[in-house]
N, C-alpha and C positions, 0 to 999 in steps of 0.2 A: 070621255073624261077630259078634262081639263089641264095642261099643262103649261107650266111660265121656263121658255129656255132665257135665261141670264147671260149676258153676253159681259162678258169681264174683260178688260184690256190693261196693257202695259201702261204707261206715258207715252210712247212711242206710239201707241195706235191713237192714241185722243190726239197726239201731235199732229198723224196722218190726216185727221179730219179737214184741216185747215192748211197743208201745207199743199202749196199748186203744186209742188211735183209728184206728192203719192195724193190728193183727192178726188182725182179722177176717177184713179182705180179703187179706194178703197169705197167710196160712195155705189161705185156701179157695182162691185158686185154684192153689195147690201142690198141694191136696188132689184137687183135681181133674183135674189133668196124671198125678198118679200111676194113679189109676181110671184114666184114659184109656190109660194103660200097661199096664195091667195086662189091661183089659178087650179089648186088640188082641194079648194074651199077649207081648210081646218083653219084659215087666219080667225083667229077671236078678235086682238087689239095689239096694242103695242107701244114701243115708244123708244125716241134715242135721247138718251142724257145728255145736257153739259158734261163740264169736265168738273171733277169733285171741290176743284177750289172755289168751283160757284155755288156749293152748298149751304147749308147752313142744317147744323144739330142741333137736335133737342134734348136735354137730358134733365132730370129734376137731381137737385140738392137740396137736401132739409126734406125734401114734399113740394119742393117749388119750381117750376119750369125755368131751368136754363138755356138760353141761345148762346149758341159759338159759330162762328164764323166756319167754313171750311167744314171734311172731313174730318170725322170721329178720331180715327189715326192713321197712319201711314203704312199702307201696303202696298206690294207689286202691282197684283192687279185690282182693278178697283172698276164698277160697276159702270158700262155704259151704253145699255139699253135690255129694252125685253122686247119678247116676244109671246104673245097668249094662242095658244094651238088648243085646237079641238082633236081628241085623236083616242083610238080604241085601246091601248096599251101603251106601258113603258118604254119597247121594244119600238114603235112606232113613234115614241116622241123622240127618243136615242137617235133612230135614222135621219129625223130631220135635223138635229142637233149637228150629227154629225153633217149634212147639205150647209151647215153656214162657211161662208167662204175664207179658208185658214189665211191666219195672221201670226206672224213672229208675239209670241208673248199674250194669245187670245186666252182666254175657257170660257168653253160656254156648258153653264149649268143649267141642269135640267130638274123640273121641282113640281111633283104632283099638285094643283090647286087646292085647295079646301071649297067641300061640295058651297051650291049656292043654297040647299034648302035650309 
């Protein structure tokens, strides 16, 4: 089965991405969680977001498609990356969930797929 772990961050960690004195570290051990996925084969896919102000939402008014600028609204943490695993149970996506490397202010959500047939 199919799982999507969600990696949710503070401002502080989307900060870290780009700041020289924590990107080292917070890059490497992302870099390293993926190999570790990869190298136990369940990696499916993936991906790491921008930071939510480079968003833009859709939502319809009337029936009609609206764009807005930015996130939907303002919360602590806010979405910035998945990860798609292949794995035999809940119990087993949980373990790898828990393998991503802790951050002040992280969650990482974990969310069964919907089948592909």
């Amino acid at each position: 089965m199919q799982y999507t772990l969600l990696i949710h961050e503070d401002p502080q960690g989307f900060a870290a991405r780009t700041d020289p004195a924590r990107q080292q570290a917070y890059w490497s051990g992302t870099m390293h969680y993926l190999q570790a996925l990869k190298d136990a084969g369940v990696f499916v896919g993936g991906a790491g977001l921008q930071p939510p102000e480079t968003s833009t939402t859709l939502r319809y008014r009337d029936g009609k498609p609206w764009v807005q600028d930015g996130p939907f609204a303002e919360t602590k943490e806010q979405l910035g990356g998945l990860f798609i695993v292949e794995l035999p149970h809940l119990d087993a996506a949980l373990e790898w969930a828990a393998r991503f490397p802790q951050r002040p202010g992280m969650v990482v959500e974990v969310r069964p797929n919907l089948p592909n047939e």
